[in-house]
HTML snippet that shows the backbone in 3Dmol.js (N, CA, C, O; Angstrom):
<script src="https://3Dmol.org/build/3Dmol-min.js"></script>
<div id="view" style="width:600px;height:400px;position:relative"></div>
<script>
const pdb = `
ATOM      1  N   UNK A   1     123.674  74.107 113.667  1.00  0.00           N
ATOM      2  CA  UNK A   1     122.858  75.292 113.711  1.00  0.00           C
ATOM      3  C   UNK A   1     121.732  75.254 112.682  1.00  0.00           C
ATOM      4  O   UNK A   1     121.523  76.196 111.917  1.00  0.00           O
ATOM      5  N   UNK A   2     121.029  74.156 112.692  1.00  0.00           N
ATOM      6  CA  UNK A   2     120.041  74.140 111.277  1.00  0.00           C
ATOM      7  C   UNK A   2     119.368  74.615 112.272  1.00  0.00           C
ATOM      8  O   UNK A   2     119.737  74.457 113.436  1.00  0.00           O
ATOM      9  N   UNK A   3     117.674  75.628 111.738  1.00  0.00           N
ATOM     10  CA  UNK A   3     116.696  75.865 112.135  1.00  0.00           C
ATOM     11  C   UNK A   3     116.268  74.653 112.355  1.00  0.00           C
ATOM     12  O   UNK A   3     116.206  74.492 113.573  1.00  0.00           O
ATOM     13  N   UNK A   4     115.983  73.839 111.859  1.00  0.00           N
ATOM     14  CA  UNK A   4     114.991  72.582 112.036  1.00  0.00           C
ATOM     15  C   UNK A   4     115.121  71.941 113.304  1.00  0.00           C
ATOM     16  O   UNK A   4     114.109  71.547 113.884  1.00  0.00           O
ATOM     17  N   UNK A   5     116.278  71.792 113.807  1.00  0.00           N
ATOM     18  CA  UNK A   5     116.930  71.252 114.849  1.00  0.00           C
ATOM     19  C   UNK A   5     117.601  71.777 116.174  1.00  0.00           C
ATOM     20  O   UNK A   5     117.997  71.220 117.198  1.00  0.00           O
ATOM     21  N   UNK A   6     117.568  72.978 115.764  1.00  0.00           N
ATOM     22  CA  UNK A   6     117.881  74.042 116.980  1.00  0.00           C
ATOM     23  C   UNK A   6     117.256  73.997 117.809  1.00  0.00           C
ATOM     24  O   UNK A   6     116.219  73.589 117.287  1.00  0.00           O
ATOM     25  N   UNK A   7     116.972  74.160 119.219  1.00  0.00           N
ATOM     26  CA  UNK A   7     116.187  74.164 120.231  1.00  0.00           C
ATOM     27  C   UNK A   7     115.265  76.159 120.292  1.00  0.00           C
ATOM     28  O   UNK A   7     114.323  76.473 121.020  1.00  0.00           O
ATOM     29  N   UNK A   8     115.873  76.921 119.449  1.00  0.00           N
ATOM     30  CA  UNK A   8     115.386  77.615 119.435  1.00  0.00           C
ATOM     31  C   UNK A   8     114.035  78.069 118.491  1.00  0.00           C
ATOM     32  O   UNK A   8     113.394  79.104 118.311  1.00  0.00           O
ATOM     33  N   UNK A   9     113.994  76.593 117.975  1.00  0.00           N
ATOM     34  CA  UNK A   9     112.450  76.879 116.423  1.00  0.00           C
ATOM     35  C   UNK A   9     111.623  76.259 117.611  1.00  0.00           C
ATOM     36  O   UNK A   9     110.570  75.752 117.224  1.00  0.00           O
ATOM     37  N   UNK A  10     111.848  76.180 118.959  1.00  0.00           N
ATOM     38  CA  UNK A  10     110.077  76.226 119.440  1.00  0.00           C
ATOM     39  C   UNK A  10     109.497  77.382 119.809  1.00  0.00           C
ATOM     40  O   UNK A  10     108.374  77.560 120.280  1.00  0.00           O
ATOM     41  N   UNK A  11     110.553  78.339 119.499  1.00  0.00           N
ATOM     42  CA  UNK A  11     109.239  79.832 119.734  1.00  0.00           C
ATOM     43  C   UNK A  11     108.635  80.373 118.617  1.00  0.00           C
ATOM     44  O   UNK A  11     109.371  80.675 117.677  1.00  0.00           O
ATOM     45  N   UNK A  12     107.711  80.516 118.546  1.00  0.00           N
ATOM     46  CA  UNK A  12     107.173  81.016 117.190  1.00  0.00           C
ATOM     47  C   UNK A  12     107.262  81.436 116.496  1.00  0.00           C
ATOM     48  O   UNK A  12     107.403  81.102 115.320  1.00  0.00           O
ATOM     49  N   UNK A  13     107.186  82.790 117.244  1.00  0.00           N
ATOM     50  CA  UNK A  13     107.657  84.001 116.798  1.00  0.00           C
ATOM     51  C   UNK A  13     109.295  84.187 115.629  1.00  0.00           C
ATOM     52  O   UNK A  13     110.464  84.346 115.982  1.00  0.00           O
ATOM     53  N   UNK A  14     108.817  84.100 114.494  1.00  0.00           N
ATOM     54  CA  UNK A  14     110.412  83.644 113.715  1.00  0.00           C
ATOM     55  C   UNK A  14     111.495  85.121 114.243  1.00  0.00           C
ATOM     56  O   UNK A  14     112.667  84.938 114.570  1.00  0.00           O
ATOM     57  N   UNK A  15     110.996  86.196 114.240  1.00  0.00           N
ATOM     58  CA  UNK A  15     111.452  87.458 114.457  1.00  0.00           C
ATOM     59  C   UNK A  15     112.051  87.512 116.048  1.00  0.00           C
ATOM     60  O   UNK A  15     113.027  88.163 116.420  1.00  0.00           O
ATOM     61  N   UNK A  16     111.005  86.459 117.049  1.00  0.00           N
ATOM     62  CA  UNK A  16     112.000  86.327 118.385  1.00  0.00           C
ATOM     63  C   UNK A  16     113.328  85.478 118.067  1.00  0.00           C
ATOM     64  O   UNK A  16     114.473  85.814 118.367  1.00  0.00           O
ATOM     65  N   UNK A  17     112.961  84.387 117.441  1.00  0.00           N
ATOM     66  CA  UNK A  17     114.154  83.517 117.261  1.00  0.00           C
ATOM     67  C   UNK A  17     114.992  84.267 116.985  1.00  0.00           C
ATOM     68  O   UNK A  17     115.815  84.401 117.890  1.00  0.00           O
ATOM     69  N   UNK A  18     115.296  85.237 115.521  1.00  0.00           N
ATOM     70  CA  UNK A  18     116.059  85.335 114.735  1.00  0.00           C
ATOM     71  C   UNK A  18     116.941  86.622 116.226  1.00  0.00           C
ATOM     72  O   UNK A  18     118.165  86.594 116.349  1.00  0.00           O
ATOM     73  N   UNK A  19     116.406  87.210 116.790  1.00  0.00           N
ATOM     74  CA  UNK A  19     116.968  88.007 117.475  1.00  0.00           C
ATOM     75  C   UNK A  19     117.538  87.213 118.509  1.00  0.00           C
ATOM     76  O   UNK A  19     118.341  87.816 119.222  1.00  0.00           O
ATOM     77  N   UNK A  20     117.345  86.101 118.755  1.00  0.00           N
ATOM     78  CA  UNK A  20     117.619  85.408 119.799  1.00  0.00           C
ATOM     79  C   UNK A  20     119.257  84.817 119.540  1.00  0.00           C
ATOM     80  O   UNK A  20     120.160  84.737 120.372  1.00  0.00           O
ATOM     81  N   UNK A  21     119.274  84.464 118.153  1.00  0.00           N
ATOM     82  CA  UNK A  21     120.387  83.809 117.748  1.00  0.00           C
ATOM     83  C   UNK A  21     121.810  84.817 117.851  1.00  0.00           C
ATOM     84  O   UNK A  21     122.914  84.688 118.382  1.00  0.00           O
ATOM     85  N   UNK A  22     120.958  86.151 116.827  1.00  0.00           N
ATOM     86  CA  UNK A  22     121.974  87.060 117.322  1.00  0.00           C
ATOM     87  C   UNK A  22     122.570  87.486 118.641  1.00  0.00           C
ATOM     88  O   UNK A  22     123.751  87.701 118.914  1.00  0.00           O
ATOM     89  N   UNK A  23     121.589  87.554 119.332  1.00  0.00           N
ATOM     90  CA  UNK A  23     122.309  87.930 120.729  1.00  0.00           C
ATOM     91  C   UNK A  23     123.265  86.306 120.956  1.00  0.00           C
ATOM     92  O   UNK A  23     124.413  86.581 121.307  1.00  0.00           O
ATOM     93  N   UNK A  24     123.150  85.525 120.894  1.00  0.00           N
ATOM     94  CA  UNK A  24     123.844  84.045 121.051  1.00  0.00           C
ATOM     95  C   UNK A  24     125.067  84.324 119.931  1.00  0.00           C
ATOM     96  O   UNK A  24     126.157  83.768 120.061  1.00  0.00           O
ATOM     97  N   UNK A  25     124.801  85.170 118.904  1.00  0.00           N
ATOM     98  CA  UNK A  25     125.831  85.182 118.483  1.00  0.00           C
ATOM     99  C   UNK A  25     127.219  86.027 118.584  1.00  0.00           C
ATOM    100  O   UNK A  25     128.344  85.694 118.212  1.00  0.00           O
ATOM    101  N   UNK A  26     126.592  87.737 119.471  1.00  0.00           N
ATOM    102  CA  UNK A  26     127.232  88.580 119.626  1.00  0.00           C
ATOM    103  C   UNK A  26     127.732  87.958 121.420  1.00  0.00           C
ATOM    104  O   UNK A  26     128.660  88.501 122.019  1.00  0.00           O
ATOM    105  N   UNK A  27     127.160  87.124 121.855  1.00  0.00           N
ATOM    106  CA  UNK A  27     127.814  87.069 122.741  1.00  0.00           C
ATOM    107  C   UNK A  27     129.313  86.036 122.774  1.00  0.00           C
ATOM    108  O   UNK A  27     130.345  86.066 123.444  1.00  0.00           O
ATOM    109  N   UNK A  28     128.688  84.986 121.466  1.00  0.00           N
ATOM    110  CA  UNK A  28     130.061  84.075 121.915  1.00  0.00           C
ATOM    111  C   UNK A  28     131.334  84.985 121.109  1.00  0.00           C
ATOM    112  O   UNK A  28     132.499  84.655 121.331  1.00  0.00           O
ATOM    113  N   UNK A  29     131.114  85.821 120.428  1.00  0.00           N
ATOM    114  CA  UNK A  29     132.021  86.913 119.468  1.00  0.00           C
ATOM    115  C   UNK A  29     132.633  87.777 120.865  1.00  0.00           C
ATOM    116  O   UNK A  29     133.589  88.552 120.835  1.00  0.00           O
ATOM    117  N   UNK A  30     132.088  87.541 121.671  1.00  0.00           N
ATOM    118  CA  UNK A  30     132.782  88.737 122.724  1.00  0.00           C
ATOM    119  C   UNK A  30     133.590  87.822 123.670  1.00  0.00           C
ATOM    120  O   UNK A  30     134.735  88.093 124.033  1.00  0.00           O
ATOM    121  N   UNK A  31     132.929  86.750 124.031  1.00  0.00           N
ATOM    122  CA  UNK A  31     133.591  85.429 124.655  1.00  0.00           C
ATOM    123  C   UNK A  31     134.936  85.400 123.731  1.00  0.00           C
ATOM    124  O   UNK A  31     135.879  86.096 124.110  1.00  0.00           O
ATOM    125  N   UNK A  32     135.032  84.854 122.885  1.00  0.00           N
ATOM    126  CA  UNK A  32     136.162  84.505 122.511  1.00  0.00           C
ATOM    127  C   UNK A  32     136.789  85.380 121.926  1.00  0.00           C
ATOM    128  O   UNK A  32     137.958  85.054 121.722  1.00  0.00           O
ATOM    129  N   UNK A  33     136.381  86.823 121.395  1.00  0.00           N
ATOM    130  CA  UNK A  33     137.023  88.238 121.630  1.00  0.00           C
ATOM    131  C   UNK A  33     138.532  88.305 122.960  1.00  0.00           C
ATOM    132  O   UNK A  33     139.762  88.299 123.007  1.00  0.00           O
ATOM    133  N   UNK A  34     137.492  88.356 123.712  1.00  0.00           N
ATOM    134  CA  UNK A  34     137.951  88.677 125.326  1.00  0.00           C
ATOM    135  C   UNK A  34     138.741  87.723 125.405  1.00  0.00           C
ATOM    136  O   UNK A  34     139.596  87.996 126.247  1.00  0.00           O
ATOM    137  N   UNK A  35     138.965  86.308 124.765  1.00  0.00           N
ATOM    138  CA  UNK A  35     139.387  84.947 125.524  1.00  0.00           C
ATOM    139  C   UNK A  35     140.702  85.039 124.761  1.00  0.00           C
ATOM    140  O   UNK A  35     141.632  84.335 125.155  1.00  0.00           O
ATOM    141  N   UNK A  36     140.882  85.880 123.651  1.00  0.00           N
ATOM    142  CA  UNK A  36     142.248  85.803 122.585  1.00  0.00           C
ATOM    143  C   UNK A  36     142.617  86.975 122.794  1.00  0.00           C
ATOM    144  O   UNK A  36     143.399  87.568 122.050  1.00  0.00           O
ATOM    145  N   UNK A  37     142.246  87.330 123.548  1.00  0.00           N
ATOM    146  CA  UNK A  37     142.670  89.570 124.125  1.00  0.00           C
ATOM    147  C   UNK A  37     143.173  90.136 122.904  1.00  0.00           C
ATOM    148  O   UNK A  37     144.302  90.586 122.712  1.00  0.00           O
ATOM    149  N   UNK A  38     141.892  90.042 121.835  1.00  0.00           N
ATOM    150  CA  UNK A  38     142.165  90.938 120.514  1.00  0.00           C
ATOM    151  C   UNK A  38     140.969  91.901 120.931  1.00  0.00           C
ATOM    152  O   UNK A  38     139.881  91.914 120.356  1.00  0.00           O
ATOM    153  N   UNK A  39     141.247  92.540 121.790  1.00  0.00           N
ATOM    154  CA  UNK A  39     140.378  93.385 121.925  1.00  0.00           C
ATOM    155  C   UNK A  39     139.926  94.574 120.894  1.00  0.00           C
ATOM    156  O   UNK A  39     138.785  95.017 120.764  1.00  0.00           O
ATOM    157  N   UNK A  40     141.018  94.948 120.248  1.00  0.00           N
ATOM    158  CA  UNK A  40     141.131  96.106 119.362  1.00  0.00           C
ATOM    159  C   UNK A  40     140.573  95.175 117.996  1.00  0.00           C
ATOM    160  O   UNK A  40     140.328  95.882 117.019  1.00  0.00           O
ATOM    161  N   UNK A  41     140.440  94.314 117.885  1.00  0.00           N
ATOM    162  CA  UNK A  41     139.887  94.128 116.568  1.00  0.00           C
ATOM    163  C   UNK A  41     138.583  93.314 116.757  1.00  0.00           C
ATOM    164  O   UNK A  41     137.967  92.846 115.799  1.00  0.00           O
ATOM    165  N   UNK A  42     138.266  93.197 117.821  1.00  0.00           N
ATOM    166  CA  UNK A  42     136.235  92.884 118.017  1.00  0.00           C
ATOM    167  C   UNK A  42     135.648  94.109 118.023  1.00  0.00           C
ATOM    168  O   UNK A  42     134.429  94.263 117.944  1.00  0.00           O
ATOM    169  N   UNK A  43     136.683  95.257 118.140  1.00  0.00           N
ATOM    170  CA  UNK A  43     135.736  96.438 118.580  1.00  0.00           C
ATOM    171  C   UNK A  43     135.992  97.096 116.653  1.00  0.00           C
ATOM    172  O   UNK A  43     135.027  97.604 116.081  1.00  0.00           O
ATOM    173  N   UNK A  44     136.742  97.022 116.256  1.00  0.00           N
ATOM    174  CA  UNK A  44     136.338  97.174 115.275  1.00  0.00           C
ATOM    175  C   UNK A  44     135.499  95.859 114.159  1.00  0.00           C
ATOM    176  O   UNK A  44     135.031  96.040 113.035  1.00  0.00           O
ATOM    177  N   UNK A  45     135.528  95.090 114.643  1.00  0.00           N
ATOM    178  CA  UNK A  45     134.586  94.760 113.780  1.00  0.00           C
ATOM    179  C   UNK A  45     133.290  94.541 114.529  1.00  0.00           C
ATOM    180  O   UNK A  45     132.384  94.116 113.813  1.00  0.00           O
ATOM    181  N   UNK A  46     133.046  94.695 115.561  1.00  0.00           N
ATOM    182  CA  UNK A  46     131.513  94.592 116.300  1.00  0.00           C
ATOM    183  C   UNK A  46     130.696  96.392 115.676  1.00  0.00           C
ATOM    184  O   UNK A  46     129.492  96.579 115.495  1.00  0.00           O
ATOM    185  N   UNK A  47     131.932  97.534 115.460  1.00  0.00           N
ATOM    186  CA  UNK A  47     131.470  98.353 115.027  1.00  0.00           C
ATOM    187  C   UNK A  47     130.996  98.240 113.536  1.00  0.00           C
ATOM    188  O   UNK A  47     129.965  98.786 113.143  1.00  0.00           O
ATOM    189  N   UNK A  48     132.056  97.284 112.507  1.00  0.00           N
ATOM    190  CA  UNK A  48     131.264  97.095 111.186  1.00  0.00           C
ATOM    191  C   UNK A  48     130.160  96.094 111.347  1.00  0.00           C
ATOM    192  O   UNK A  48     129.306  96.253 110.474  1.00  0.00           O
ATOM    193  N   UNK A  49     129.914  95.179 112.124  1.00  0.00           N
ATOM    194  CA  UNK A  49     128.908  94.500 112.119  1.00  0.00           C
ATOM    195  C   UNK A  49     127.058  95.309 112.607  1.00  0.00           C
ATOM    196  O   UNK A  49     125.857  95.076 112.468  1.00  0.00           O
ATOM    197  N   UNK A  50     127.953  96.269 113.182  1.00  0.00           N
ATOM    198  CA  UNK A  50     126.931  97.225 113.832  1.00  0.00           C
ATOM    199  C   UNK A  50     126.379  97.762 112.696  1.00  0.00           C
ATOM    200  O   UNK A  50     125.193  97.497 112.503  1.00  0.00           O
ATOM    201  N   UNK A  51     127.022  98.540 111.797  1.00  0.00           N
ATOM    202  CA  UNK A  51     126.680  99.364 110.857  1.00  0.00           C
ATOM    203  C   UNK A  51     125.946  98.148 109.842  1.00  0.00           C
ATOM    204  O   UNK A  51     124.961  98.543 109.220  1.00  0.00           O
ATOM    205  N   UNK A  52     126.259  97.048 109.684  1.00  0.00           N
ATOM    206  CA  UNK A  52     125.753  96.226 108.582  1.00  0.00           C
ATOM    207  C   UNK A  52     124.537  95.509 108.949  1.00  0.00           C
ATOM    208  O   UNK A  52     123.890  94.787 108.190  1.00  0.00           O
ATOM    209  N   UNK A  53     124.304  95.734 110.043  1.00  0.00           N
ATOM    210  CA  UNK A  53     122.916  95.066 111.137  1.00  0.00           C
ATOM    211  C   UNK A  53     121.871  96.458 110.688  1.00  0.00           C
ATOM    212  O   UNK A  53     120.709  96.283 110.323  1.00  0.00           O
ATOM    213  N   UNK A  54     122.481  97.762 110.785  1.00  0.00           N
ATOM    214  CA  UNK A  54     121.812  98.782 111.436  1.00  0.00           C
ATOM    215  C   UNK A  54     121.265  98.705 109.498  1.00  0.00           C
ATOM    216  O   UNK A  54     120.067  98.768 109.219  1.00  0.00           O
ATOM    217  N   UNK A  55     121.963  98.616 108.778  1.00  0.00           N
ATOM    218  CA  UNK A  55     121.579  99.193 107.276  1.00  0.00           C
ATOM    219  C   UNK A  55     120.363  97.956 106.851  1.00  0.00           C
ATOM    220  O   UNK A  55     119.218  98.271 106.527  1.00  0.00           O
ATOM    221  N   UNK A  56     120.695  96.977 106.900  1.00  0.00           N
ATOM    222  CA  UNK A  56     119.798  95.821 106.831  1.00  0.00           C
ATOM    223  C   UNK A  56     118.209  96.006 107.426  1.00  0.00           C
ATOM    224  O   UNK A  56     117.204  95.527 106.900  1.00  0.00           O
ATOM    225  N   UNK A  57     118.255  96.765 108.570  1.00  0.00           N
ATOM    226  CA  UNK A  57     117.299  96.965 109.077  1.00  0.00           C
ATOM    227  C   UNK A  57     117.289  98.168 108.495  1.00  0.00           C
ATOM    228  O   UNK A  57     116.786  98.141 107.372  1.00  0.00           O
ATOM    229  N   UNK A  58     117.629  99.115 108.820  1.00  0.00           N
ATOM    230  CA  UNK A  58     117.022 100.475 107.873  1.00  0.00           C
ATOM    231  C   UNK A  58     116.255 100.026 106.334  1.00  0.00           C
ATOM    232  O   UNK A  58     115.141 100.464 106.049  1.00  0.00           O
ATOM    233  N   UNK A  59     116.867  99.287 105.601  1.00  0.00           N
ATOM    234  CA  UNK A  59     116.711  98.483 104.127  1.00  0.00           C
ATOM    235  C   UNK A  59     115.378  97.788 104.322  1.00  0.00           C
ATOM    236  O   UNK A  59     114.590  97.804 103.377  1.00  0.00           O
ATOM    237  N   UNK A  60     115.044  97.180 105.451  1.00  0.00           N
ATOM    238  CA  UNK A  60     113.969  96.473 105.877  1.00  0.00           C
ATOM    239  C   UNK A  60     112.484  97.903 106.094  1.00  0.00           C
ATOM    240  O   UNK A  60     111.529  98.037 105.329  1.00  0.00           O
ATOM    241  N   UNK A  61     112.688  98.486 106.962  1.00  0.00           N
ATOM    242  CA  UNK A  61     111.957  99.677 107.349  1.00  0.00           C
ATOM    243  C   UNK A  61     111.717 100.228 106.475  1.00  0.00           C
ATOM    244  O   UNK A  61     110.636 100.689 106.842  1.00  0.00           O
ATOM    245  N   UNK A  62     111.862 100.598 105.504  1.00  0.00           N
ATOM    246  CA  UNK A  62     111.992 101.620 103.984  1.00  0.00           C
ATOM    247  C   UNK A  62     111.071 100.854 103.698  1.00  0.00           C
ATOM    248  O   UNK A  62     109.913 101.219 103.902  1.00  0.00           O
ATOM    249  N   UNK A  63     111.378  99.459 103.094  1.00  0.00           N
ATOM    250  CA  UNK A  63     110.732  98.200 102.269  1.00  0.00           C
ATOM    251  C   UNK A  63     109.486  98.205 102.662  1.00  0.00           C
ATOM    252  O   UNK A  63     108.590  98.149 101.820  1.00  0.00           O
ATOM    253  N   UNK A  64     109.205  98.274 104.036  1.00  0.00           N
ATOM    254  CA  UNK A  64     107.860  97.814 104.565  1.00  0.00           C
ATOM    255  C   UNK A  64     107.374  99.697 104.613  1.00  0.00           C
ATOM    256  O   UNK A  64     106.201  99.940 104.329  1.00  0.00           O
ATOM    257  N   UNK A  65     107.894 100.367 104.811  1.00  0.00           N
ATOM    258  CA  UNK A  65     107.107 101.605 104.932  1.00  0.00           C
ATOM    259  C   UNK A  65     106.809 101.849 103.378  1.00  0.00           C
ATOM    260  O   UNK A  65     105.665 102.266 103.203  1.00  0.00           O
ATOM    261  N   UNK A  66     107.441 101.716 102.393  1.00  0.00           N
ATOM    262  CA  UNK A  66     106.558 102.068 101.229  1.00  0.00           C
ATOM    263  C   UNK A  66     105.535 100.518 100.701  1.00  0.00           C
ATOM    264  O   UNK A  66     104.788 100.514  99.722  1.00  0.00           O
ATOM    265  N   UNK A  67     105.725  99.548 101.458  1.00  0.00           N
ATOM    266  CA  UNK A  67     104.394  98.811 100.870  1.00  0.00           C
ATOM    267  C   UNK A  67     103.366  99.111 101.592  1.00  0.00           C
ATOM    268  O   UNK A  67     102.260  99.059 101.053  1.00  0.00           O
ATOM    269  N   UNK A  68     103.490  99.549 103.177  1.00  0.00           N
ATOM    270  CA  UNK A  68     102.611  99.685 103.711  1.00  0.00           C
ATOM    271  C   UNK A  68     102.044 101.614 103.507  1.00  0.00           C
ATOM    272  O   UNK A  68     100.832 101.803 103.601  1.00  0.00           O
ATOM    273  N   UNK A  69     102.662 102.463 103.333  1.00  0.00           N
ATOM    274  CA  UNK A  69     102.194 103.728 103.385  1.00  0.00           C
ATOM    275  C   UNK A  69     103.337 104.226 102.420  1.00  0.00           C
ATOM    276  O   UNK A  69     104.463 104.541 102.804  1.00  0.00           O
ATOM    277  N   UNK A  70     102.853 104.257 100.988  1.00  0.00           N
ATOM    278  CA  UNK A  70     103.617 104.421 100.099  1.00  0.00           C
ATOM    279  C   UNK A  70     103.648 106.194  99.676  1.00  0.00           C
ATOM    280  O   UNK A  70     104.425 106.782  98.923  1.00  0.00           O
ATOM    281  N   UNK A  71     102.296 106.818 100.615  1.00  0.00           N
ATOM    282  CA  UNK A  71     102.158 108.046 100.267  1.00  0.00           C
ATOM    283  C   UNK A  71     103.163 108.716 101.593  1.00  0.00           C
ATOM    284  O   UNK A  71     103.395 109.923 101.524  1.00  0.00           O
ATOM    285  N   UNK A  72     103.582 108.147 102.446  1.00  0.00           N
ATOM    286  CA  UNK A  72     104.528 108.890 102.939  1.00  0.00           C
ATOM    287  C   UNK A  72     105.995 109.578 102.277  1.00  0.00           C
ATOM    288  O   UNK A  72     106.674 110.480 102.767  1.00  0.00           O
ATOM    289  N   UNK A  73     106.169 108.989 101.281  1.00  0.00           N
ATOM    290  CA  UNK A  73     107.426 109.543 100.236  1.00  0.00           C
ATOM    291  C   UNK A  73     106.867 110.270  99.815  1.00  0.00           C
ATOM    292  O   UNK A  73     107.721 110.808  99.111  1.00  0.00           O
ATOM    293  N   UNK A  74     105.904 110.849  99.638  1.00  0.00           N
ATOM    294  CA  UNK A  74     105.088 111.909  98.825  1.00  0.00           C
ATOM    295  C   UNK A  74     105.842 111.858  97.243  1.00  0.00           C
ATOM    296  O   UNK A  74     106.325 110.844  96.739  1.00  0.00           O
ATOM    297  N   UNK A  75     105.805 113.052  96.699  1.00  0.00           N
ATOM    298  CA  UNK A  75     106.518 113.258  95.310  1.00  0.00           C
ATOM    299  C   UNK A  75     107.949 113.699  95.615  1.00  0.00           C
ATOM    300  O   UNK A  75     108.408 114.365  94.687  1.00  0.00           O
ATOM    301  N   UNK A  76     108.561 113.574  96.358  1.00  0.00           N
ATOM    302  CA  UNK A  76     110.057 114.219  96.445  1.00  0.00           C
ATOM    303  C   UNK A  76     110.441 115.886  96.707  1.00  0.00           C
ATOM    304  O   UNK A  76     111.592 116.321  96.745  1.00  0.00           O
ATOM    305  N   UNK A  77     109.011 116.818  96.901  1.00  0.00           N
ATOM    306  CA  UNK A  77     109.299 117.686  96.436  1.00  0.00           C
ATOM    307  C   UNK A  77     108.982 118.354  95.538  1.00  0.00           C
ATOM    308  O   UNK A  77     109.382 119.506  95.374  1.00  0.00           O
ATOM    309  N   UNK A  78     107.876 117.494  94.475  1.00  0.00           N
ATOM    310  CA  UNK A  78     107.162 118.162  93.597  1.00  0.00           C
ATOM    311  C   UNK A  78     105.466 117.772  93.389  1.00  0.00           C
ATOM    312  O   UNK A  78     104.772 116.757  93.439  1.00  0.00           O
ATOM    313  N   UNK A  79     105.258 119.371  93.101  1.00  0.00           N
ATOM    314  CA  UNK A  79     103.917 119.391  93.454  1.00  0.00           C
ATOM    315  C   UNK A  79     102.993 118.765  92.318  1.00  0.00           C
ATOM    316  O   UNK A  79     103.545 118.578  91.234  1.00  0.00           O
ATOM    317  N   UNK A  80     101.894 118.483  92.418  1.00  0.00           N
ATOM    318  CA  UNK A  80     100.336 117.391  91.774  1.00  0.00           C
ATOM    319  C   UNK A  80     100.927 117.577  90.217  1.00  0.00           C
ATOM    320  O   UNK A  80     101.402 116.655  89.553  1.00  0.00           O
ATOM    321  N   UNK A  81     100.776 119.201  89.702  1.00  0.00           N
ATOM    322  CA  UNK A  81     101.015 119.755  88.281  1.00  0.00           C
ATOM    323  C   UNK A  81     102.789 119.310  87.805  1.00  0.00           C
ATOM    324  O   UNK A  81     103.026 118.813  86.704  1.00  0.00           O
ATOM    325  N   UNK A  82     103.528 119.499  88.494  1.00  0.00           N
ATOM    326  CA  UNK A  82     104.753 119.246  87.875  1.00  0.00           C
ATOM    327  C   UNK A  82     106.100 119.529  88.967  1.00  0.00           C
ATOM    328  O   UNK A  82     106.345 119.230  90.136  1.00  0.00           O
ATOM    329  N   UNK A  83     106.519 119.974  88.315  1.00  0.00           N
ATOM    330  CA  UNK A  83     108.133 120.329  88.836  1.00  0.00           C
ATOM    331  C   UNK A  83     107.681 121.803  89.617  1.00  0.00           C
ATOM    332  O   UNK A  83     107.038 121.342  90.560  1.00  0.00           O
ATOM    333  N   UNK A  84     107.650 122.881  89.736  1.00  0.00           N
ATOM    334  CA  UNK A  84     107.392 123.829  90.323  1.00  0.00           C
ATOM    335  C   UNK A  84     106.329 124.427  90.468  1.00  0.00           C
ATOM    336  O   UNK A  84     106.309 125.624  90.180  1.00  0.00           O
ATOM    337  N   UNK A  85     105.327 123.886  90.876  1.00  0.00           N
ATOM    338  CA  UNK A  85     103.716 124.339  91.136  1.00  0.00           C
ATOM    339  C   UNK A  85     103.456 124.017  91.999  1.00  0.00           C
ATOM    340  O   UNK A  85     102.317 124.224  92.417  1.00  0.00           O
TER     341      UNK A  85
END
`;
const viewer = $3Dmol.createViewer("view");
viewer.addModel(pdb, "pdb");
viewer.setStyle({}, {cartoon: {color: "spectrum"}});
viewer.zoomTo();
viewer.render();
</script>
């Protein structure tokens, strides 16, 4: 599975790849899920993997929304003069 050698580093796009792998990866996780009939424990962990995909990307979105539009956080709540003005 090196990038270098994968058949999947001929698409450009690094952000298609990287989604590409995942789906290649959530699928053989369900393949062999299904193939050992632990059903009850892919579904819990496809649900923690869910949540740890979903935060990563939330973590990502934040990152890029305050480099790119840092005045959208505004002050928290407080106004130009101080704490209550």
């Amino acid at each position: 599975m090196e990038h270098e050698k994968n058949p999947l580093s001929y698409i450009p796009d690094m952000q298609t790849r990287h989604m590409m792998m995942q789906l290649l990866a959530w699928m053989w996780c369900i393949i062999f899920a299904s193939s050992l009939g632990s059903m009850v424990v892919f579904g819990v962990t496809a649900i923690a993997h869910t949540l740890l995909v979903a935060g990563v990307f939330m973590t990502v979105a934040v990152f890029e929304a305050a480099k790119k539009r840092p005045k959208v956080f505004g002050g928290l709540g407080r106004g130009p003069g101080g704490e209550h003005m």
